[in-house]
N, C-alpha and C positions, 0 to 999 in steps of 0.2 A: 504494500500500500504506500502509494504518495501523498504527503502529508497534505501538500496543495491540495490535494482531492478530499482528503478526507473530515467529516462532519463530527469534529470533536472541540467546540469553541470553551475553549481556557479562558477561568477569571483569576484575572489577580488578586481582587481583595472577597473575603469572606462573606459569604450571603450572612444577612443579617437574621434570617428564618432558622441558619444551621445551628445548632445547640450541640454536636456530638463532633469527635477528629471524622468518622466515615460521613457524614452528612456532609458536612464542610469540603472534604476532598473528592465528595464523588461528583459534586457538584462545579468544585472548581474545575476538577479537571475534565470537564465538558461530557461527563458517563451518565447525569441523569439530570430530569429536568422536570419541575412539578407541575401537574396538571392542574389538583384540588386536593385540597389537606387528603392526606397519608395515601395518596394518588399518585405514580410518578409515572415518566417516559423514561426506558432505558433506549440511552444513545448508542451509537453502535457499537464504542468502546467495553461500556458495557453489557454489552449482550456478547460479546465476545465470552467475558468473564464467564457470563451466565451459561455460556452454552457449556462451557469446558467443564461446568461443574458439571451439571448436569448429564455430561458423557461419562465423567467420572459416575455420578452415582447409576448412570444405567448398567454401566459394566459388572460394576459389583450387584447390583442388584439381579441381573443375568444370571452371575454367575453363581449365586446363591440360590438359582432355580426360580426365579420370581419369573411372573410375564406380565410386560406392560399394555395397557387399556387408558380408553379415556372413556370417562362418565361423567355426565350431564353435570352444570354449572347448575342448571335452575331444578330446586328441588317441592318437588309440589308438601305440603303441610303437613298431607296423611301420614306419610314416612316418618316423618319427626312425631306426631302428635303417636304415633304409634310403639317407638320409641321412649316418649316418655318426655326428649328434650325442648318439646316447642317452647314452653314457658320457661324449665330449666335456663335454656342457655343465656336467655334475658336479652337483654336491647342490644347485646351485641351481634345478634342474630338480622341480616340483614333479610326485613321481607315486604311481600312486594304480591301483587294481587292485578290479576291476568282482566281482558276485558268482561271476561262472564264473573269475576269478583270473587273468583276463586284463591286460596291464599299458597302460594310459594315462599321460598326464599331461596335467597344465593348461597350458595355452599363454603361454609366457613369450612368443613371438612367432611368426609364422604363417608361413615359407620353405617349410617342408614341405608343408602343410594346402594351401597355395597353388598350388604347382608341384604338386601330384598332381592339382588342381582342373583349373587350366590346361593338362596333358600330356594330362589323358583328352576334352578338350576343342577343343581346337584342332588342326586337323589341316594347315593348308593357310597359305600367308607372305601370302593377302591375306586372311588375320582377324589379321595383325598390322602395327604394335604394337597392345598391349594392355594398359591401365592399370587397376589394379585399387585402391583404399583401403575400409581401414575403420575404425571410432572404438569403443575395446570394452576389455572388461576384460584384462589381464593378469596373470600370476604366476609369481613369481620366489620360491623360498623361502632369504631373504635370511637370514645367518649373524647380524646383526646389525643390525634394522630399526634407523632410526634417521632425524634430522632431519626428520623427518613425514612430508609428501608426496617428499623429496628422493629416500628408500631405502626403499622398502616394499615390503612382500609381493605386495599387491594395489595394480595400480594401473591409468588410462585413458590409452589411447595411440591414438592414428592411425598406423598402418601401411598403407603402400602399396608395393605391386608391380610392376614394367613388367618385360616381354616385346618384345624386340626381335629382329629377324631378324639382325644382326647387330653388333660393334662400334660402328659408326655410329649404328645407330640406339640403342644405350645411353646411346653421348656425348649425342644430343640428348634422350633420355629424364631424362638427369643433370641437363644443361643445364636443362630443364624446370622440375624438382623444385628445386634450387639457386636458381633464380630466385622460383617459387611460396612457399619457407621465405622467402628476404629479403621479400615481398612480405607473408608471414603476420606475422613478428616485428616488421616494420615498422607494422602495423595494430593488432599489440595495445598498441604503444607503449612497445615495450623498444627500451634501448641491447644492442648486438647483434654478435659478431663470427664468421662465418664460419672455422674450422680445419683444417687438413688434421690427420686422425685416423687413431687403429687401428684396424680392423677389429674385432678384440676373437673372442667367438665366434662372431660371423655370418659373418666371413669376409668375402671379395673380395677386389679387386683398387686399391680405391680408396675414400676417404671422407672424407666434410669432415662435423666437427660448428659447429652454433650455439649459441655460449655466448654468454648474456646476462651482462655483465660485472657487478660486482659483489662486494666486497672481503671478504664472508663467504662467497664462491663456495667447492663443495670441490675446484675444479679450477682448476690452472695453465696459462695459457698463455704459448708463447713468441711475440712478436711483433714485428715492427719496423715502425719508425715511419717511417722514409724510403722504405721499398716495399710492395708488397703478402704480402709474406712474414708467415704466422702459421700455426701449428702447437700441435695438444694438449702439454704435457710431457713426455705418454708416447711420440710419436715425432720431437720437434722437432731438428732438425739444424741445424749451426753451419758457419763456414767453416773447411776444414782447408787452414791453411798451410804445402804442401810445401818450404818454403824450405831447402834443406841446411844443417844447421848446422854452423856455421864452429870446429870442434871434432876433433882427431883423434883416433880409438879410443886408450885406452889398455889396459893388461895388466890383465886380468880377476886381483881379489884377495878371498881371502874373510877377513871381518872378524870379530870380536867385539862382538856387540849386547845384551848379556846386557837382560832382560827388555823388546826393543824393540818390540812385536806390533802396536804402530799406526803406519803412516805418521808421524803427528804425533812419534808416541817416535823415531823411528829418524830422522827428517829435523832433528828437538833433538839428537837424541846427536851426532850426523857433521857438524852444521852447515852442510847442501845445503840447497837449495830441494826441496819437496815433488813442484815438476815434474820433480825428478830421480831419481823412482825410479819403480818398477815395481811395481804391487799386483797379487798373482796370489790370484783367488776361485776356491773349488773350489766348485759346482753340481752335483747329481743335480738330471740331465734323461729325466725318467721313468725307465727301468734301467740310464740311460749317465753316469760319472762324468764332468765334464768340469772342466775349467779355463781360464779364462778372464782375460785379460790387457788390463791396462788401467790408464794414467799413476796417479801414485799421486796425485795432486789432483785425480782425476776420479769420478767415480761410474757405478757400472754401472748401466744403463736396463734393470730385468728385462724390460720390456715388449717390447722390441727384441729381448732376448736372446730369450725364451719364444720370438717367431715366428721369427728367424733360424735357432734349432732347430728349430725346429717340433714341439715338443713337449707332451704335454698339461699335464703335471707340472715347477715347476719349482722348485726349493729347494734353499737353502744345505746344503751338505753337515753331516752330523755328524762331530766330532772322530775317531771310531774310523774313518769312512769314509776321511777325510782319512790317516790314520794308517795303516790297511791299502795303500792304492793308493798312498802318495809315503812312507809312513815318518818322518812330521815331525807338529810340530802346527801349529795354524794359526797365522799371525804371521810363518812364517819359510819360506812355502812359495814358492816358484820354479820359471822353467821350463826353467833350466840343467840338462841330463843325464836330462830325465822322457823315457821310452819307455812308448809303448802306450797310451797315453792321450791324447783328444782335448785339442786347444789348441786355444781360438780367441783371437782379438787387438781389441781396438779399433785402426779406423786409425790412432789416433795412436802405436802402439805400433811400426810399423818407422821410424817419426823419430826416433827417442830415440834419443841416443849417452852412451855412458859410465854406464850406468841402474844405480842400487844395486838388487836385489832381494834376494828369500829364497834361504838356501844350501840348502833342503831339510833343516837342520839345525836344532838347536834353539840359539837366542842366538845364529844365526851370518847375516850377508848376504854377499852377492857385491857387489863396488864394479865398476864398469867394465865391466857388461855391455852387450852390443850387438848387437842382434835381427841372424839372417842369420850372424853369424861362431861366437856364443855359444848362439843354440836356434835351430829351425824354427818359422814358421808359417805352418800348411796354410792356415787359415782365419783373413782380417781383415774386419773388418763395424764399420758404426756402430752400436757398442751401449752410448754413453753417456749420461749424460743432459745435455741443453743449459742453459746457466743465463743469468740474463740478464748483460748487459753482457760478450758473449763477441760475434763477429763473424756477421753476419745471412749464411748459403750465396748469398744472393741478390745483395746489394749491398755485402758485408763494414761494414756501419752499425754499429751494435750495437746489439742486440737487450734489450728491455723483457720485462716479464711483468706478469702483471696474474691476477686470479683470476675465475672464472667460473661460471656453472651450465650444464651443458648442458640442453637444451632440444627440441632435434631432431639427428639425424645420417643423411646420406644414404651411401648406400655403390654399388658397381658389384661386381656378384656377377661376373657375368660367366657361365661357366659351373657354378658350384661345384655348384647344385643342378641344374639342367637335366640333367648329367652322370649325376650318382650316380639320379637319380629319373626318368630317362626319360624328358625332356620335350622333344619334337623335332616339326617339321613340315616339309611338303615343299616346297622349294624351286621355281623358276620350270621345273626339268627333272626333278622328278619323285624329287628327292635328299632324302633326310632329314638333315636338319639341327638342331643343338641351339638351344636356343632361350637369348638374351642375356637376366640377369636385370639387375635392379638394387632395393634394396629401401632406404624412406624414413621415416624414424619421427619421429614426435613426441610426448614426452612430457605431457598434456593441462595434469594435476597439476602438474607440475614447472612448468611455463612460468607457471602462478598464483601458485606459489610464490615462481617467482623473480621475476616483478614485484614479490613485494612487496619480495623482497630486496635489489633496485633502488630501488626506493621505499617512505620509509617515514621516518618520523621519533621523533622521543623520544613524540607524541603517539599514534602508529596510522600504518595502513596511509593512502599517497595512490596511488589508484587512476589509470593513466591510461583517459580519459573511455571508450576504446573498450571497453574491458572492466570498467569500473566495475557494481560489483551495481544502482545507483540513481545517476543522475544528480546528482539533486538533495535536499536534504531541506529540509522548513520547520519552522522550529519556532518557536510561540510561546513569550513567556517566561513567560505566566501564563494555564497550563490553568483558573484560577478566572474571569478575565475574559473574558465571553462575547464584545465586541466586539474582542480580538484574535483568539479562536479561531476568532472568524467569518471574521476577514479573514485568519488562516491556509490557512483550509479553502477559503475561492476564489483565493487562490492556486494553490494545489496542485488543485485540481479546473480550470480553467485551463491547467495544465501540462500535465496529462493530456490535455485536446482537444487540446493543442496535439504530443502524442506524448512529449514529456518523461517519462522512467522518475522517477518524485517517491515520496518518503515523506513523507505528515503526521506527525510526531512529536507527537500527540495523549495520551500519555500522561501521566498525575496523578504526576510526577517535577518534584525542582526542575529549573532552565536549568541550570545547574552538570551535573547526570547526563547533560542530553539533549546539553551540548556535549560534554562528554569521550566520550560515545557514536558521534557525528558523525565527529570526528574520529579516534576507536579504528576504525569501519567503514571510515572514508575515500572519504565521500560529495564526490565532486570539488567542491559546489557547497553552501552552507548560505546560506536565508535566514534572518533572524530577523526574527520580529515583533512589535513592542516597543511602548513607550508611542508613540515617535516613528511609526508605522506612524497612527496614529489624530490625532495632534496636530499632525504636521506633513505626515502622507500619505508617509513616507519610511520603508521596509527597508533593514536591516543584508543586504550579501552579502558571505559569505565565500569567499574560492576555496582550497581547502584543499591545492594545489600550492605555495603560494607565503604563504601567512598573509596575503594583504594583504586589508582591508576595504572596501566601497567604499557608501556610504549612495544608495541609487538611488532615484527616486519610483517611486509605488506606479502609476502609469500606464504606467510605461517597465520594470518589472519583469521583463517577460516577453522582452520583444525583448532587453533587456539580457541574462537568462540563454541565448537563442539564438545571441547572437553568442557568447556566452563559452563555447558548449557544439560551436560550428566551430572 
């Protein structure tokens, strides 16, 4: 490709909209272009990217025995309503109603579309397993697009499907996929880590996401470093140390706290440790008030909480709610003397002895409470959140974080959908049986994104070489002298027999534009061809991973960019 020809218009200064390093750079360097909030055009540089990834993941996903299909964007209501998810999925569910007023939506992702495909299809355990992927638009209509490709509306995803006869054959369906994503992220040239994850809306019974690390990542993960323990934030677990403490109950006293409403106020005024009290959160969980109990230096994990409920809806109570149901306001609320109301506990809540909480009064706490003598509770669950430098559930190490983008996440449905949508075949005696799902996604965009979020310097994007838009670029330093642009041009014609992805940078710009160009693209490889190209038979290469320069002869040019491009 000739640069003159080619439709990649580079900005110099920072769009003002861009808030992340890939938003900013995909932008300047002429890859993508917004339509309407979380809406983009990929420009051809970038569809470049996109496709390479995207070969990547058909290869492995071939070769893991998958077969790729396309299935309908627009999903009529019944499916989902049948399913279970119409209301589930909530406002992010984009939908939309045909001229006779019937209700669709646009496929945020294809469980339904799929399993109604596969039920009316498969009838008999030796047409399975059954692996099914596809690479295609989707839409999510997000409350707030944002970070470009990270949060959008519209976006390109690979989703895959497997069909299993039964547990077994899920786990090695899992196994499959698990291996296939290390094999994909490992070829596009990202640093990569493996998570045990939430399920979130799709549901199952199991999930690991790939987060490519990365310190403007919007997700945390928990990790450790001495085992193979690593988990999202949203459901990462710690070790809980049953040790009895060596402490005797003493006589429950209620105190005077006058304006104490935070942990922080109340553990200052009494002069305890913050691990010595008791924070009681009131939650409406859909139409059910609950309250929920958890150390007062801990933090509640709503994500944890949400599905432990299992509820659709989950949010802090309002003051009058609070007010109605316990008679206090918040600050001072506890779970000494409450009837009729759910309680649940984080596990570390029947360890505590001696625990200051709320008197259910206002400016007043209870000193010397002691779960089991002082309140009941029905229900203990881990539902806090893990932080680092706390003890690893695996090896008690202690545990790191680090921040991430996800990229892919596999799940094990199990039966979630099979179930509700009738999706069964007959067994070896004649028996109908549900068919084991498991469902694999990879976000196309995101994974571009966050290479560059991984890579990337004060100068532009550095691409690694497997998904780089062009290998290589040449550029003379003076478009007015014929005998460099001569001996530019068989270079890069050269390259090309040789299979080399190359751009001539043949355009009437000083060297100053077409370097900072090079570099803002983040072409892995720049030769230049300079006075010395003709005087001494010797090109400038740069390798734009690493800034080093290295003057190669014009004979050895080619072999030299070959080795550097293994």
């Amino acid at each position: 490709m000739k640069a003159s020809q080619m439709f990649a218009p580079t900005l110099r200064e920072v769009p003002a909209e861009a808030e992340i390093v890939s938003h900013q750079l995909l932008m300047r360097a002429g890859m993508i272009r917004k339509t309407a909030a979380g809406v983009y055009t990929y420009m051809p540089l970038a569809w470049r990217v996109m496709k390479k990834i995207m070969d990547i993941i058909r290869e492995e996903m071939d070769a893991a025995g998958c077969q790729e299909l396309m299935l309908p964007i627009v999903h009529p209501a019944e499916l989902w309503q049948q399913s279970g998810r119409w209301q589930v999925y909530g406002d992010e569910l984009w939908r939309l109603h045909d001229r006779h007023g019937r209700d669709f939506c646009l496929g945020p992702t294809h469980e339904e579309v799929i399993t109604d495909l596969v039920g009316g299809e498969i009838k008999s355990y030796k047409q399975l397993p059954l692996r099914l992927y596809q690479i295609q638009n989707k839409y999510r209509d997000e409350r707030r697009p944002r970070f470009g490709l990270m949060r959008g509306r519209e976006f390109i995803m690979k989703d895959m499907y497997s069909f299993d006869r039964d547990l077994a054959g899920l786990d090695e369906s899992y196994r499959l996929m698990y291996q296939a994503y290390w094999n994909i992220f490992t070829r596009c040239g990202l640093g990569f880590r493996p998570v045990v994850a939430d399920n979130g809306a799709i549901g199952g019974d199991a999930s690991h996401e790939f987060m490519v690390l990365a310190e403007s990542g919007e997700a945390e993960i928990i990790y450790c470093s001495a085992c193979s323990y690593a988990a999202s934030v949203e459901i990462a677990r710690t070790y809980l140390d049953e040790t009895p403490k060596d402490e005797a109950p003493g006589e429950r006293e209620e105190v005077y706290t006058p304006d104490c409403k935070t942990i922080d106020d109340l553990a200052g005024f009494l002069r305890i440790s913050p691990e010595k009290t008791l924070k009681a959160l009131c939650y409406q969980a859909d139409d059910q008030f609950v309250l929920v109990l958890i150390r007062g230096d801990r933090k509640v994990n709503e994500i944890k909480l949400k599905n432990r409920l299992d509820c659709i809806s989950l949010e802090m109570a309002a003051d009058e709610q609070i007010q109605k149901h316990l008679g206090t306001a918040a600050g001072f609320v506890g779970p000494v003397g409450v009837k009729n109301i759910r309680i649940v506990a984080d596990r570390e809540v029947p360890l505590l002895v001696n625990a200051v909480c709320g008197a259910n009064k206002k400016d007043y706490h209870l000193m010397n409470v002691n779960p089991g003598r002082d309140f009941t509770i029905a229900e203990t669950w881990d539902i806090r959140l893990a932080e680092a430098g706390e003890a690893c559930p695996q090896c008690r190490e202690k545990l790191l974080s680090a921040r991430g983008v996800e990229v892919g996440q596999i799940f094990k449905l199990g039966t979630k959908y099979s179930k509700s949508m009738g999706a069964k075949y007959l067994d070896e005696n004649g028996k109908e049986q549900l068919m084991v799902m498991g469902c694999y996604g990879i976000g196309v965009g995101r994974t571009m994104a966050a290479a560059i979020e991984q890579n990337h310097d004060g100068d532009g994007i550095i691409w690694p070489v497997s998904i780089a838009p062009y290998h290589v670029v040449v550029v003379p330093v003076s478009d007015r002298e014929t005998d460099q642009m001569a001996a530019a041009e068989k270079i890069y014609q050269d390259l090309l027999v040789l299979g080399v992805e190359a751009v001539f940078d043949d355009r009437k710009e000083r060297p100053g534009v077409k370097f900072k160009d090079a570099d803002l693209i983040g072409y892995p490889l720049r030769i230049t061809v300079g006075a010395k190209a003709l005087a001494e038979g010797k090109v400038e290469v740069k390798i734009r991973a690493t800034g080093e320069v290295q003057h190669v002869d014009l004979e050895n040019v080619l072999s030299f960019i070959q080795d550097r491009l293994k």
